[in-house]
C-alpha positions, -999 to 999 in steps of 0.1 A, spaced: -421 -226 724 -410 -197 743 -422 -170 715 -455 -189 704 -470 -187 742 -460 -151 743 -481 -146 710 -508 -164 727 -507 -144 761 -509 -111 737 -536 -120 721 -555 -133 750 -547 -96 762 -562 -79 734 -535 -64 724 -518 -55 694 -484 -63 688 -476 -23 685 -497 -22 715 -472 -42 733 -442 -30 721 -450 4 732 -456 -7 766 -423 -20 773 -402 3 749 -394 -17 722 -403 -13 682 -440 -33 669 -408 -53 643 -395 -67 680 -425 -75 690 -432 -97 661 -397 -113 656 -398 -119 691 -433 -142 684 -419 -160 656 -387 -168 667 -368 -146 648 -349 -132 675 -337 -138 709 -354 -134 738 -343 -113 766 -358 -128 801 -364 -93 813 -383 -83 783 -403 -111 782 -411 -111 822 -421 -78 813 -439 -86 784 -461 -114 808 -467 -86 839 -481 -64 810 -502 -94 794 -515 -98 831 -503 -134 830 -487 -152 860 -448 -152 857 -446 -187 878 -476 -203 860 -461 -193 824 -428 -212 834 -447 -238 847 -466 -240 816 -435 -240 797 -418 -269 814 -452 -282 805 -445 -279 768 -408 -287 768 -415 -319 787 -442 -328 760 -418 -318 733 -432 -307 692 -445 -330 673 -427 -341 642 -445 -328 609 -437 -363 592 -461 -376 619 -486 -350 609 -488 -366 578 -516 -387 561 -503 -422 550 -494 -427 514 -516 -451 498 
């Protein structure tokens, strides 16, 4: 959840995953293991990762309780019924 909203707050940025990695002195590969999960997260990194998307640190956590609380829906629900 964590790593898909930071993908989202880049790219409502405009920025390019290089872009960003530069920024906050990390390699363009961390930047994009980062997004899909790939690798751990480091809180710092990614608080600095939401300063530079010009996101609000307390509204991003608030936005992830959001989507913890709602929890992922299954992919077997995703799917159309067999006739």
């Amino acid at each position: 959840m964590v790593a898909q909203l930071l993908r989202e707050l880049r790219l409502a940025a405009g920025l390019t995953q290089a872009q960003a990695a530069a920024a906050v002195g990390i390699t363009q590969a961390g930047i994009s293991e980062m997004e899909n999960g790939a690798r751990g997260l480091d809180l710092l990194v990614v608080r600095d990762l939401v300063n530079l998307y010009g996101a609000d640190w307390p509204a991003v956590i608030v936005e992830l309780d959001r989507r913890i609380a709602a929890g992922l829906t299954p992919a077997k629900a995703l799917m159309k019924p067999k006739p």
